[in-house]
KEVO-732249 format. One record per atom (N, C-alpha, C): residue number from 1; atom name; x, y, z. Coordinates in steps of 0.1 Angstrom, whole numbers, plus 5000, padded with zeros to 4 digits. Example, Ala and Ser with C-alpha at 12.3 -4.5 7.8 and 13.67 -1.06 7.14 Angstrom:
BEGIN
    nr   atom     c1     c2     c3
     1      N   5132   4943   5078
     1     CA   5123   4955   5078
     1      C   5132   4967   5078
     2      N   5128   4978   5071
     2     CA   5137   4989   5071
     2      C   5129   5000   5079
This chain:
BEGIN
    nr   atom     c1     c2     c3
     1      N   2485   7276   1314
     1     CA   2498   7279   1309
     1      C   2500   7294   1308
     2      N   2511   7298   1313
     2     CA   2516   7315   1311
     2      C   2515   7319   1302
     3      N   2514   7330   1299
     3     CA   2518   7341   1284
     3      C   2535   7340   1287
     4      N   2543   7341   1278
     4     CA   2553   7344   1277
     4      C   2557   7360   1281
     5      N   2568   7363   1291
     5     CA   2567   7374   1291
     5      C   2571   7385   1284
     6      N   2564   7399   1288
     6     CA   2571   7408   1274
     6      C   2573   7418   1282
     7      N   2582   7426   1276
     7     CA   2594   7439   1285
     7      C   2592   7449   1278
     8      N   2591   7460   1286
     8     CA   2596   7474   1281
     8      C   2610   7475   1286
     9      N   2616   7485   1275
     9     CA   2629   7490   1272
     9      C   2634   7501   1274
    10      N   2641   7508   1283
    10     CA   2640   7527   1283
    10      C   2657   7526   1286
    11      N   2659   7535   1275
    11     CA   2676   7535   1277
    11      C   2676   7551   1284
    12      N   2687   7550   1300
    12     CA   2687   7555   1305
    12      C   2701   7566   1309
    13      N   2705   7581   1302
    13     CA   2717   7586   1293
    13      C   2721   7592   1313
    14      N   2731   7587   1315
    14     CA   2736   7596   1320
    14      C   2753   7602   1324
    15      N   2751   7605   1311
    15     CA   2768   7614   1306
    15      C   2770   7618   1293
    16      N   2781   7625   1286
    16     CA   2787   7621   1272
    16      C   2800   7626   1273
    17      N   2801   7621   1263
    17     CA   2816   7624   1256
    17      C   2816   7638   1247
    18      N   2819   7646   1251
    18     CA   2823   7660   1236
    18      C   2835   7662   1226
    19      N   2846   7656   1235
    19     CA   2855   7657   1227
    19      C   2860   7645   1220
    20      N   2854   7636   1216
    20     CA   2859   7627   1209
    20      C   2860   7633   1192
    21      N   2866   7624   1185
    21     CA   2866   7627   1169
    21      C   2857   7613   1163
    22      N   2858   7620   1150
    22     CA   2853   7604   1145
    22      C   2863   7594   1138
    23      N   2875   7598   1138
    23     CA   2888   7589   1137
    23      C   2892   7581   1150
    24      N   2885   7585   1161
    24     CA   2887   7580   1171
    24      C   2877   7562   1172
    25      N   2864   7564   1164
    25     CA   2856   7556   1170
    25      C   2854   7549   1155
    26      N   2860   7549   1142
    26     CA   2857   7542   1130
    26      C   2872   7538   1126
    27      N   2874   7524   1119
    27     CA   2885   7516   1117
    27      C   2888   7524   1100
    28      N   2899   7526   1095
    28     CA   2902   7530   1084
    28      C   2899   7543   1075
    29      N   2891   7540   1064
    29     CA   2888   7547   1058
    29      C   2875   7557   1062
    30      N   2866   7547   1069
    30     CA   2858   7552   1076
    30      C   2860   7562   1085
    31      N   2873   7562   1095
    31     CA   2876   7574   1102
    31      C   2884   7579   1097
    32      N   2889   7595   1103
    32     CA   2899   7602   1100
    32      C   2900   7611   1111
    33      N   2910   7611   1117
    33     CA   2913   7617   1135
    33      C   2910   7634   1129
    34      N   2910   7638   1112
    34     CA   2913   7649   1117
    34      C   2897   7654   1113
    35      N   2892   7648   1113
    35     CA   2879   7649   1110
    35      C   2866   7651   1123
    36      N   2856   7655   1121
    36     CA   2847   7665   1127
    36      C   2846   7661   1141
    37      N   2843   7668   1149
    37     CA   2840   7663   1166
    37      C   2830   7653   1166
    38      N   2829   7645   1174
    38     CA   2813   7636   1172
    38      C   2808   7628   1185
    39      N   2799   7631   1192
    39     CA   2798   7630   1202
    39      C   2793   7616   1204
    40      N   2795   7608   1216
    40     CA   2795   7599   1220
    40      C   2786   7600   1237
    41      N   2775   7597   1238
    41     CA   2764   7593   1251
    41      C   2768   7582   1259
    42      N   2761   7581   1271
    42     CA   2768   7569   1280
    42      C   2751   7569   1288
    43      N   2750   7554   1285
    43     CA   2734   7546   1286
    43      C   2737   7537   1296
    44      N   2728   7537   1305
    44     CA   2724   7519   1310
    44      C   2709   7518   1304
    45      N   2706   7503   1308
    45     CA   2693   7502   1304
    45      C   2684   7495   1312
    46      N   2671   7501   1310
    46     CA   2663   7495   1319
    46      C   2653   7485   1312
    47      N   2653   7468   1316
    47     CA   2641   7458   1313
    47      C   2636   7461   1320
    48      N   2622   7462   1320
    48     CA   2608   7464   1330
    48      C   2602   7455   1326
    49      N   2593   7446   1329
    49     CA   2582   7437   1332
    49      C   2573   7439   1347
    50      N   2566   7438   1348
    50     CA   2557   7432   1360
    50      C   2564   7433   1368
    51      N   2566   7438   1379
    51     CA   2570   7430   1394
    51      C   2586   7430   1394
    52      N   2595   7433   1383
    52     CA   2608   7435   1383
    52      C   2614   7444   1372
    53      N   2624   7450   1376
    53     CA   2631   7455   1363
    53      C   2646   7448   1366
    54      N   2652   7445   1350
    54     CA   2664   7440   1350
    54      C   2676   7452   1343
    55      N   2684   7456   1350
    55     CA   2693   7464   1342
    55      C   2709   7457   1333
    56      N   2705   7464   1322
    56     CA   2717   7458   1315
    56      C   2727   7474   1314
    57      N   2739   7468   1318
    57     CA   2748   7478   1324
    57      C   2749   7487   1335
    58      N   2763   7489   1338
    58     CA   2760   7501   1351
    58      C   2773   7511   1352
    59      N   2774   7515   1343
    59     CA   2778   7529   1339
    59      C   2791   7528   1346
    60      N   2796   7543   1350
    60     CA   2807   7548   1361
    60      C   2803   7559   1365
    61      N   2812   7563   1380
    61     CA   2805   7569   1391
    61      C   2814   7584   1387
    62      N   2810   7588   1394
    62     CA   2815   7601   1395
    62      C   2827   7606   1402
    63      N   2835   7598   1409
    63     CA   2847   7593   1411
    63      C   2859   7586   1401
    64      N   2857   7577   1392
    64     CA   2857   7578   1380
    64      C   2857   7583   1372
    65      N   2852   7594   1364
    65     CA   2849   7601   1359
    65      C   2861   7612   1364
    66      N   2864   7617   1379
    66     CA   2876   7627   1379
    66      C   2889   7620   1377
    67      N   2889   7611   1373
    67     CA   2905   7603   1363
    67      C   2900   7605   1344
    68      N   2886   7602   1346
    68     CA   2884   7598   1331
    68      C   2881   7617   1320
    69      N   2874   7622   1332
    69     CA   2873   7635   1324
    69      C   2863   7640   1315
    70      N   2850   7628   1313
    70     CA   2837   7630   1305
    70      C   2830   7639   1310
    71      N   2820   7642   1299
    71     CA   2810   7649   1310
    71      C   2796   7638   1319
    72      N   2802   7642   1329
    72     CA   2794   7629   1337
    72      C   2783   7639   1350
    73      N   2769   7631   1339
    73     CA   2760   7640   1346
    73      C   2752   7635   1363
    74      N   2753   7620   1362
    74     CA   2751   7617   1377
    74      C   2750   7605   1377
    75      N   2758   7597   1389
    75     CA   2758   7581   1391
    75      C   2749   7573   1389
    76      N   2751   7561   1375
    76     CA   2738   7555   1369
    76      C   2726   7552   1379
    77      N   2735   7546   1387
    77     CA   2721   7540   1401
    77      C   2714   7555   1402
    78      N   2717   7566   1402
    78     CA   2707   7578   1407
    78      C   2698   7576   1394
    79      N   2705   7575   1382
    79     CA   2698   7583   1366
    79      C   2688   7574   1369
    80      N   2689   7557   1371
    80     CA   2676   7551   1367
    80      C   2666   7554   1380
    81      N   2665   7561   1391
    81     CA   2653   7563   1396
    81      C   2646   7572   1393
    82      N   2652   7580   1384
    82     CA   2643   7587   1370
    82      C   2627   7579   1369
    83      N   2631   7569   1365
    83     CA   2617   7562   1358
    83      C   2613   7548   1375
    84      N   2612   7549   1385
    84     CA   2607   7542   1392
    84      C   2622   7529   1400
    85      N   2632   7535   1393
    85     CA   2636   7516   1396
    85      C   2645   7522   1413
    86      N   2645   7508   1419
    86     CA   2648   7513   1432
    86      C   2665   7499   1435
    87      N   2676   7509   1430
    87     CA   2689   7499   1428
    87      C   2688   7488   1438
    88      N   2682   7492   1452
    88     CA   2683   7473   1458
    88      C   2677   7468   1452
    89      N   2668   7465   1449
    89     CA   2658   7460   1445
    89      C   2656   7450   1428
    90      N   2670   7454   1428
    90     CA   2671   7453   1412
    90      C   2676   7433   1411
    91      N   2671   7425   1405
    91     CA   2678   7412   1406
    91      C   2689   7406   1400
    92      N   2684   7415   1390
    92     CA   2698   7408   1381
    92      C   2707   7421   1372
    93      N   2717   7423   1370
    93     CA   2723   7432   1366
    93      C   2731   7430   1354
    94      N   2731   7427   1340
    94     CA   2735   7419   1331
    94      C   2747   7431   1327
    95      N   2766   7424   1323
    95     CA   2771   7433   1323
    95      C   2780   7434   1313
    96      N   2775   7436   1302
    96     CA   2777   7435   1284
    96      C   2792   7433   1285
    97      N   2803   7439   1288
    97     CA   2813   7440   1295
    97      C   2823   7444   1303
    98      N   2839   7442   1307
    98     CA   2840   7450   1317
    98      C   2849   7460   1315
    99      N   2846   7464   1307
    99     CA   2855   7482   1304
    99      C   2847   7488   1314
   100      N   2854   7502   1317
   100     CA   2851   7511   1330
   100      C   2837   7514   1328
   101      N   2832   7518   1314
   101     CA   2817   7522   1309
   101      C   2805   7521   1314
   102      N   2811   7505   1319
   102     CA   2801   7497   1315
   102      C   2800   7488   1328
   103      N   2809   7487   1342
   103     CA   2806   7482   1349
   103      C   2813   7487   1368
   104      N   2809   7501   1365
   104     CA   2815   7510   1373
   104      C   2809   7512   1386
   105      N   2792   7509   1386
   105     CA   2789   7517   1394
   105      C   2776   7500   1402
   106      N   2785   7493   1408
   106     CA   2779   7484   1410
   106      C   2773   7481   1425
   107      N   2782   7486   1434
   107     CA   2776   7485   1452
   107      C   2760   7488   1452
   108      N   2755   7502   1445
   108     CA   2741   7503   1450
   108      C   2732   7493   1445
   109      N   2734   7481   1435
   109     CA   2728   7471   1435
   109      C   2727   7460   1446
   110      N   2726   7462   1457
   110     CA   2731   7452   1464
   110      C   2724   7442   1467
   111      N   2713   7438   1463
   111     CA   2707   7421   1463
   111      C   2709   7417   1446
   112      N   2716   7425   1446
   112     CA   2714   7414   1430
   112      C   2727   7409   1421
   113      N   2723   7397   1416
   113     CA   2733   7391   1408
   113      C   2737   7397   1393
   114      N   2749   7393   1394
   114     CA   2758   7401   1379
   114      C   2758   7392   1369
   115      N   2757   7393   1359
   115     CA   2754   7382   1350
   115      C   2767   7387   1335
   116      N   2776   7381   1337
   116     CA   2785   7382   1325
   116      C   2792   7370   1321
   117      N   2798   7370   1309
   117     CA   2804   7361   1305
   117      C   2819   7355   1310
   118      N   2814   7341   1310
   118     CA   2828   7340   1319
   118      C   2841   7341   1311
   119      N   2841   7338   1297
   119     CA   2854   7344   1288
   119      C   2859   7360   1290
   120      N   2847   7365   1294
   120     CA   2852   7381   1300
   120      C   2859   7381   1311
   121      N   2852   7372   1319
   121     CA   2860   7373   1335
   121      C   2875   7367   1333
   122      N   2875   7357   1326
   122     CA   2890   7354   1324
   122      C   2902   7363   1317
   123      N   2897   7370   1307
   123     CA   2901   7378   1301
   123      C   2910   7388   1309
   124      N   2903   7391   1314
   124     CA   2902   7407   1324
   124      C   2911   7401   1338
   125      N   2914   7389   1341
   125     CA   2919   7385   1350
   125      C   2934   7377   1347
   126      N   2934   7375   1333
   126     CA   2945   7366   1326
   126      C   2958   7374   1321
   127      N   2971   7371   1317
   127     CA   2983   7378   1315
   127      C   2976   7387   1304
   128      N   2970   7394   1293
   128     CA   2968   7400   1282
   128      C   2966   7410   1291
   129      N   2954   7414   1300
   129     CA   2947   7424   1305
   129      C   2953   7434   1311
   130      N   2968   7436   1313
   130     CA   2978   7448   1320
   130      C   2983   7455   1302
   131      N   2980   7447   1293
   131     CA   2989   7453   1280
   131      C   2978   7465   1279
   132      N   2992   7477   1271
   132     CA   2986   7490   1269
   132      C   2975   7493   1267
   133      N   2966   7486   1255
   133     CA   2955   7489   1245
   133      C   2944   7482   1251
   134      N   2945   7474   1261
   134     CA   2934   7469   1268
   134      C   2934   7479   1285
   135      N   2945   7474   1286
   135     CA   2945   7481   1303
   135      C   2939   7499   1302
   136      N   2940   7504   1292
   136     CA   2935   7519   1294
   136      C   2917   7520   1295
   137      N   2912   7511   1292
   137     CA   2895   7510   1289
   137      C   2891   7501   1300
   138      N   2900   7499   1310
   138     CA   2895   7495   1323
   138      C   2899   7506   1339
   139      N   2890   7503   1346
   139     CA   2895   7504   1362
   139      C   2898   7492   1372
   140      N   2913   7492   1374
   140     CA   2917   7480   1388
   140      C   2910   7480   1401
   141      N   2901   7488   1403
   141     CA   2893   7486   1414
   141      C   2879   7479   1406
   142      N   2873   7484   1392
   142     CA   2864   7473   1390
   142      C   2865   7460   1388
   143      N   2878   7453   1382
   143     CA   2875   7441   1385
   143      C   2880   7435   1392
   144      N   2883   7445   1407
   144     CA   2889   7439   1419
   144      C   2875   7436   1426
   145      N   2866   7444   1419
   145     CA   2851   7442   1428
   145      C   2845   7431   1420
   146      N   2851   7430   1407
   146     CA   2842   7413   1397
   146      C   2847   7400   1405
   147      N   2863   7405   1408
   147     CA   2865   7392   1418
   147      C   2861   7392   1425
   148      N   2857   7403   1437
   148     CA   2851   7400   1452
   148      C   2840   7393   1450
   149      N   2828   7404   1437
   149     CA   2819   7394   1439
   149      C   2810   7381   1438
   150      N   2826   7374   1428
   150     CA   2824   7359   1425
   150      C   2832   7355   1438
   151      N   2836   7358   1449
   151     CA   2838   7349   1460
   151      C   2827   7351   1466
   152      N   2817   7361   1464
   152     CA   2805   7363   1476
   152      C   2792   7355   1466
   153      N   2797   7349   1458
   153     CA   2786   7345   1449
   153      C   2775   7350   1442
   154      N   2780   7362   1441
   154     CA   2770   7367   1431
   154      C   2773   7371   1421
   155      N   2781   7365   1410
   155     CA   2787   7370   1400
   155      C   2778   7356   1391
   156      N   2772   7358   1379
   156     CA   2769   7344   1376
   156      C   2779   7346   1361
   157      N   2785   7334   1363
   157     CA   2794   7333   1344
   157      C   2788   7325   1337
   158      N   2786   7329   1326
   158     CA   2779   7328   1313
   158      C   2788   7320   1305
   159      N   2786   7306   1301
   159     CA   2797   7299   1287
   159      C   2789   7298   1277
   160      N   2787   7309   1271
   160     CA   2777   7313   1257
   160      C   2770   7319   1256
   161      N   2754   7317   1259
   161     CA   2741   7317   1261
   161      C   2736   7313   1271
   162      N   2723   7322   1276
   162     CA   2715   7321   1288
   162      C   2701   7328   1287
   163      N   2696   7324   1293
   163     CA   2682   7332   1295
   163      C   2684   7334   1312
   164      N   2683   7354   1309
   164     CA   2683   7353   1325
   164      C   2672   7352   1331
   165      N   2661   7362   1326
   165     CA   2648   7355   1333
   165      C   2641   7352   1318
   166      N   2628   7348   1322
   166     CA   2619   7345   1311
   166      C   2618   7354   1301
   167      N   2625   7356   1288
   167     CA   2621   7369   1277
   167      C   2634   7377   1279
   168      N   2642   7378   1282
   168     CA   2659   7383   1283
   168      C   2670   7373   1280
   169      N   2672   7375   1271
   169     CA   2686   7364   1268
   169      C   2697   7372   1264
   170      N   2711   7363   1269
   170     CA   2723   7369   1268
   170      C   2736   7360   1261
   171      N   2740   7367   1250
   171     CA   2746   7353   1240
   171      C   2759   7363   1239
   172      N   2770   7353   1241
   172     CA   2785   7358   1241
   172      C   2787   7360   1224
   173      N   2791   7373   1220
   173     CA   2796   7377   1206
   173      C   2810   7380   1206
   174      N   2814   7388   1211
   174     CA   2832   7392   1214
   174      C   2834   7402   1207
   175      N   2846   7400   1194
   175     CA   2848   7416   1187
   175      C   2854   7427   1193
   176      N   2845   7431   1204
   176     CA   2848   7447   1207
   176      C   2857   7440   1221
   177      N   2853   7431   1225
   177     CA   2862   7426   1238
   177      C   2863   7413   1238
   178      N   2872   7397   1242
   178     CA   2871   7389   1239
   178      C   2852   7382   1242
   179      N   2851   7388   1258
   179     CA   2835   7378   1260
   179      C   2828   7390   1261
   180      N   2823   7398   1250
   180     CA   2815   7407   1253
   180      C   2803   7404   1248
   181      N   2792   7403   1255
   181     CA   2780   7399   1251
   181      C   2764   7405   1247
   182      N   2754   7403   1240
   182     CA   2746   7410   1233
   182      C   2736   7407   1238
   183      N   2726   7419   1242
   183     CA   2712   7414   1252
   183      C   2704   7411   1244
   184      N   2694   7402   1243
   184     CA   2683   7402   1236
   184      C   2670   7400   1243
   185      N   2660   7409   1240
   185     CA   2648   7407   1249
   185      C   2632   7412   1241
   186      N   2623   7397   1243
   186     CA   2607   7400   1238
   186      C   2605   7409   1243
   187      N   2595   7419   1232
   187     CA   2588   7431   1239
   187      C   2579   7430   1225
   188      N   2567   7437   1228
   188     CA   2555   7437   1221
   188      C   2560   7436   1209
   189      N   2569   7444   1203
   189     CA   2575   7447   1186
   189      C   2576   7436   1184
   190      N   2584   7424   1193
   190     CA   2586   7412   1188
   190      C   2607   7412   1194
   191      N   2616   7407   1187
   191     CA   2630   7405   1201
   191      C   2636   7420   1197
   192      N   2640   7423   1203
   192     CA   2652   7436   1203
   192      C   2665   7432   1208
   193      N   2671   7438   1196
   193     CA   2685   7431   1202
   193      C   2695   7445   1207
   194      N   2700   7441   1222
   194     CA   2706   7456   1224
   194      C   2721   7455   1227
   195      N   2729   7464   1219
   195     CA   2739   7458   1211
   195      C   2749   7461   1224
   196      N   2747   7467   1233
   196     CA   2765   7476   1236
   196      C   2771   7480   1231
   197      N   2783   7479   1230
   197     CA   2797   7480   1225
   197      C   2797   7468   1214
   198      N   2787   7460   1208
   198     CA   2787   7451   1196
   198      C   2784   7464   1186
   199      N   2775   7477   1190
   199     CA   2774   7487   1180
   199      C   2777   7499   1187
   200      N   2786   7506   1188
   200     CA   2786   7518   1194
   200      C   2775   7531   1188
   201      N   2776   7531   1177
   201     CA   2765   7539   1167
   201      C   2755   7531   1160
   202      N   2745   7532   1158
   202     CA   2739   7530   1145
   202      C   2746   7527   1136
   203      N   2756   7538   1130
   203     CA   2763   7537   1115
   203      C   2768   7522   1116
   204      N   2773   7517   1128
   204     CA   2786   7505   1131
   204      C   2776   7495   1124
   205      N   2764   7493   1129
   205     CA   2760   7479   1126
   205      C   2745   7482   1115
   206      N   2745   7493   1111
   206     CA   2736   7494   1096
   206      C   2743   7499   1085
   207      N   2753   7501   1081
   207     CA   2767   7506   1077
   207      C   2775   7494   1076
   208      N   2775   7486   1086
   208     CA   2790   7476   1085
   208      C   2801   7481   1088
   209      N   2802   7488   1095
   209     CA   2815   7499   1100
   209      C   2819   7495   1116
   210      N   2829   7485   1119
   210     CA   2831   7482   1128
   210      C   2840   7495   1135
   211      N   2838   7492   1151
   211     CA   2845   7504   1156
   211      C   2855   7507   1159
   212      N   2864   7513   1160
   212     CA   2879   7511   1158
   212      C   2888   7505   1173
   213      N   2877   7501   1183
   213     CA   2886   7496   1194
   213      C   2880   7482   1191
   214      N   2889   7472   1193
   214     CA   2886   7455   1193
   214      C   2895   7448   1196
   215      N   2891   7438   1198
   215     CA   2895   7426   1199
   215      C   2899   7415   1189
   216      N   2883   7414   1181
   216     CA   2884   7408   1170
   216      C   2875   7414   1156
   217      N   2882   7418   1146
   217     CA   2873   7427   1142
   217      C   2861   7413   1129
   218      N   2869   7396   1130
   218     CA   2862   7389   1123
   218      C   2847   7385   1132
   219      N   2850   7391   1144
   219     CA   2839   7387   1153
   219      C   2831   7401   1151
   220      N   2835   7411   1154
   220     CA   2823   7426   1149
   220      C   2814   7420   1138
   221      N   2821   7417   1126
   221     CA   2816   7417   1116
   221      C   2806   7402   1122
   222      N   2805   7390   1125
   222     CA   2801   7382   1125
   222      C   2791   7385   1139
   223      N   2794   7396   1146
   223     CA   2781   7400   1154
   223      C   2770   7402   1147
   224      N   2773   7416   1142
   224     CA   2762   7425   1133
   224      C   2758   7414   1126
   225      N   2759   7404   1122
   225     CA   2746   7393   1115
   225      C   2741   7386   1124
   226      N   2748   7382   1139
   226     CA   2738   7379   1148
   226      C   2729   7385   1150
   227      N   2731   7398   1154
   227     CA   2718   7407   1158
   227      C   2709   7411   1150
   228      N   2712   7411   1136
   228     CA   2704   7414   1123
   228      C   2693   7401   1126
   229      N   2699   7389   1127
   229     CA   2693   7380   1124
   229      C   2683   7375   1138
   230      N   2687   7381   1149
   230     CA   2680   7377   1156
   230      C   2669   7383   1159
   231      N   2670   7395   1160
   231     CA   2658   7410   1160
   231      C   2651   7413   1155
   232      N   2638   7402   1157
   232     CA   2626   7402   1147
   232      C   2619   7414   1148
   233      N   2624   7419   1157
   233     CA   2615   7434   1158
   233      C   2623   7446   1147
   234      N   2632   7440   1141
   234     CA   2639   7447   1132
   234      C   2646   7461   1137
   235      N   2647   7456   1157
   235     CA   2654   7467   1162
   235      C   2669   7469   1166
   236      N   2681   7468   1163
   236     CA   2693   7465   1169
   236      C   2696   7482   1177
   237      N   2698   7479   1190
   237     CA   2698   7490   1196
   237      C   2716   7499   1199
   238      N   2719   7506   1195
   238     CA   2737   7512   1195
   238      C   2740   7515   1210
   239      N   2750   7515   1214
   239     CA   2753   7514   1230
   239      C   2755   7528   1232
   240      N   2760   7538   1223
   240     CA   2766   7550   1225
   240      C   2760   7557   1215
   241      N   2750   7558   1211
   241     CA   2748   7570   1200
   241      C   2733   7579   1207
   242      N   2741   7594   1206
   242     CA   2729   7606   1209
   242      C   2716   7608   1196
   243      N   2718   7600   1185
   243     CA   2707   7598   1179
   243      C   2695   7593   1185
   244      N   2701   7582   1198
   244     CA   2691   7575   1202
   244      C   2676   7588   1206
   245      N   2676   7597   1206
   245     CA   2666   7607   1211
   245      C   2660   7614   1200
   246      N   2664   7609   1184
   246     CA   2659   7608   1177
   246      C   2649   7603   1173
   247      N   2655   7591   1172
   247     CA   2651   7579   1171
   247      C   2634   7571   1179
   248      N   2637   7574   1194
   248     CA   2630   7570   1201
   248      C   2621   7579   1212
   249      N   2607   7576   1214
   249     CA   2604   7585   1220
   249      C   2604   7590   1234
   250      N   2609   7603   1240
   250     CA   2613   7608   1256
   250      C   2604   7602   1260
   251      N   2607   7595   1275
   251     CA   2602   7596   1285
   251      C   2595   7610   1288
   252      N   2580   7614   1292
   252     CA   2572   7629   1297
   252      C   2581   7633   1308
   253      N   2588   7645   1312
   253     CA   2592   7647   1321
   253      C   2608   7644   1321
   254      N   2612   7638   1310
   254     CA   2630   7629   1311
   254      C   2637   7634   1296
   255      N   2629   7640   1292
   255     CA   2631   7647   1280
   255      C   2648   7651   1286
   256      N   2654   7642   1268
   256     CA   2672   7641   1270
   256      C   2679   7635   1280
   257      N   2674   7630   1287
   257     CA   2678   7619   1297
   257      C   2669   7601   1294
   258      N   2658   7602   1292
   258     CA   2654   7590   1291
   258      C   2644   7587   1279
   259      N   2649   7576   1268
   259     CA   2638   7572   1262
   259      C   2629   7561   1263
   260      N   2620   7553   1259
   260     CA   2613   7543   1257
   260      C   2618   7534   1243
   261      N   2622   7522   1242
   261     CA   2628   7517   1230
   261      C   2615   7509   1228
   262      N   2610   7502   1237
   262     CA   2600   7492   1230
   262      C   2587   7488   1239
């Protein structure tokens, strides 16, 4: 009988935000637009095991980026060969959701399957997705390529929960988007749960401070105790916070570009 497998975690920064506020990214009291600058990071992430790595998310390209205006330091597929990973080669590509962030930069994966939730794909495809407050946190050419490539079949949709390979699981939460979903993956610590856009900061989901873009904010709140409760490693990982390089230790050599989570 197998050992169950276990994964290393390296969140992989490549861009940020400077000019954001913190009334921009906290609901109510918690923000105030006229309050201090606060920077916001842009991560993919790398599952490593044995013989594969799985990436959860895939950023936006540098093309993108001259409509959007961040500071964008180089196209995710380049950041993660930082630490060894080689984008064909990659199998599965899990895609928390489909805001521009987060699922931009997808051609250089090209043997591998997409793994999102199919309430996302509907969403993003259904009458709501042209209205104002949604349509600005997307690109029409990314989910012209979510459709292409569920006609080429490599798009897999998710109705809930899934294990994508052995020790990675992917459970639909919503909140910040209707099917946006929360990775969870064994690694020596024990599960880590890595939030996306379920936590943009730390503060969002050790605070209780949901973040001021949503969908549903009864579902934020009813995330953050998913992931509390599932994360025996007692790790919930934030999708956007430059703490993370606090927190966790650099990659030798990736110092401010790449950490090790677990």
């Amino acid at each position: 009988m197998t050992d169950p497998a276990v994964h290393e975690i390296y969140a992989v920064k490549y861009g940020q935000n400077l000019t954001g506020l913190r009334g921009h990214y906290f609901m109510g009291p918690d923000g105030d637009p006229h309050d201090e600058h606060m920077q916001l990071d842009y991560f993919v992430w790398v599952i490593r095991s044995p013989g594969q790595d799985v990436l959860l998310d895939a950023g936006f390209t540098a093309a993108t980026n001259a409509r959007r205006g961040r500071d964008h330091w180089e196209d995710p597929s380049r950041a993660v060969t930082r630490i060894g990973v080689d984008p064909a080669s990659v199998p599965f590509v899990i895609l928390s959701h489909l805001h521009y962030d987060h699922c931009g930069d997808l051609d250089p994966f090209s043997s591998a399957t997409f793994v999102v939730q199919q309430e996302e794909v509907a969403f993003w495809t259904g009458p709501y997705a042209a209205r104002g407050e949604f349509a600005r946190y997307v690109e029409l050419e990314d989910i012209q390529r979510i459709v292409r490539l569920n006609f080429e079949r490599r798009l897999l949709q998710v109705d809930g929960a899934r294990e994508v390979v052995d020790g990675v699981w992917v459970q639909r939460v919503g909140g910040h988007t209707p099917g946006l979903q929360a990775t969870f993956v064994r690694t020596a610590q024990g599960i880590v749960a890595l939030a996306s856009d379920a936590s943009h900061f730390f503060e969002n989901v050790e605070q209780d401070r949901p973040f001021a873009v949503h969908a549903d904010v009864v579902d934020m709140y009813r995330t953050f105790d998913t992931m509390n409760a599932r994360a025996t490693s007692g790790l919930v990982i934030a999708g956007h916070d430059p703490a993370m390089f606090d927190r966790f230790p650099a990659v030798p050599g990736h110092e401010g570009h790449v950490v090790r989570i677990a």
